[in-house]
C-alpha positions in Angstrom: 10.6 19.0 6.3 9.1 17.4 8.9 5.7 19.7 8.5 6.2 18.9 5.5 5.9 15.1 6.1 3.0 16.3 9.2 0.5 18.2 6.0 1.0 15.0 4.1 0.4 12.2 6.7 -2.5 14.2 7.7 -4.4 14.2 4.2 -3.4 11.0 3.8 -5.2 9.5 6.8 -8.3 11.6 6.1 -8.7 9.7 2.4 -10.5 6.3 2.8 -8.9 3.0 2.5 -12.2 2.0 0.2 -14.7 4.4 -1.3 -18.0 3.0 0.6 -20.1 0.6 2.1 -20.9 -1.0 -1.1 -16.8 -1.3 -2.0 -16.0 -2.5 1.7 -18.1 -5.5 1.0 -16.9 -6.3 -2.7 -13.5 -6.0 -0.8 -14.5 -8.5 1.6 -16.4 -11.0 -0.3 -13.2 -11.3 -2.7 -10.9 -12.1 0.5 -13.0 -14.4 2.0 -13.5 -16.0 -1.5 -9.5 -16.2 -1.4 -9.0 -13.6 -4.5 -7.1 -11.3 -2.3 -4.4 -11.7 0.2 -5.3 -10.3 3.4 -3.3 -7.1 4.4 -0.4 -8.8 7.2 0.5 -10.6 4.4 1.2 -8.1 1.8 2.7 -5.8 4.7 4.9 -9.0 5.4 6.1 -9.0 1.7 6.5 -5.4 1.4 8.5 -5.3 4.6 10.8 -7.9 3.1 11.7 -5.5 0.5 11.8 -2.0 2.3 12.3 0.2 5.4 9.6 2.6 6.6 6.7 3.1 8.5 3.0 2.2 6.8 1.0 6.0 6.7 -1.5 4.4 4.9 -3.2 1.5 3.0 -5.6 1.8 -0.1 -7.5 -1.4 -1.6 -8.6 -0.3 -5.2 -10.8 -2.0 -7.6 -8.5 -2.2 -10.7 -8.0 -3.7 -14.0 -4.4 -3.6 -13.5 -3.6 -6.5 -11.1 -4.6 -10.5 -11.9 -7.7 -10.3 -9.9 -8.2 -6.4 -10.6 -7.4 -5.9 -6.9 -4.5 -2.9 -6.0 -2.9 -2.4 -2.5 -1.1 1.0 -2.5 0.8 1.3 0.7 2.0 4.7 1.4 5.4 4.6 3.6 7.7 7.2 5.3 11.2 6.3 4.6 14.0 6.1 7.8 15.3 9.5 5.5 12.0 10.7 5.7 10.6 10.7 2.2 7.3 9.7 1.2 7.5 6.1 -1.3 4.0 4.5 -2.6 4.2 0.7 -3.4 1.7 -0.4 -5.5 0.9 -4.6 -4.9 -1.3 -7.2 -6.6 -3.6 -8.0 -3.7 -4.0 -11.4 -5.4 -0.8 -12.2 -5.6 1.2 -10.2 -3.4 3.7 -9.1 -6.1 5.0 -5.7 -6.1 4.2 -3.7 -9.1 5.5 -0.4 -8.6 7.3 2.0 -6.2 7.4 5.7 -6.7 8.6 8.4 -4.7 12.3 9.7 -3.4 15.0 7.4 -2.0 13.5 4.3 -3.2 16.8 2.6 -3.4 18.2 4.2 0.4 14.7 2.4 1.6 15.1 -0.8 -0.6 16.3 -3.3 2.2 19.4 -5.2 0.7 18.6 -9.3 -0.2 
């Protein structure tokens, strides 16, 4: 399991948090214009609601969220299973979580 949970941590860091240059800059123009939250915060709100240990943080350009802006955290579970929590960047709310043991991660409130 646990080279299992190595393979994947591994190709997740090689994929980039934001396609290029000209992506990095939409990305900050739209938080220093205040349309996205800045990452401690949504970390902050997904902590609040789970257990594990950020692999990795994408930013996408979508039409899904209010602004169009999608965090998709990538976390390793204390069980060691692999969850993905998708969050408005606009407005921090959580919009989905997929993966195994979402529920033994799922900190009780």
């Amino acid at each position: 399991m646990r080279l299992v949970v190595l393979i994947l941590s591994l190709a997740l860091a090689a994929s980039p948090a934001v396609a290029g240059p000209a992506d990095q800059e939409r990305a900050r123009a739209a938080m220093e214009a205040g349309e996205i939250m800045p990452l401690s915060a949504i970390l902050g709100k997904v902590d609040q609601k789970f257990t594990g240990r950020v692999l990795q943080v994408n930013l996408t350009d979508q039409d899904q969220g209010l602004n169009g802006w999608i965090y998709a955290i990538t976390l390793l579970s204390p069980q060691d299973n692999v969850l993905v929590v998708k969050v408005d960047a606009g407005t921090g709310v959580i919009l989905s979580v997929t993966g195994h043991g979402i529920e033994e991660a799922r900190k009780n409130q």
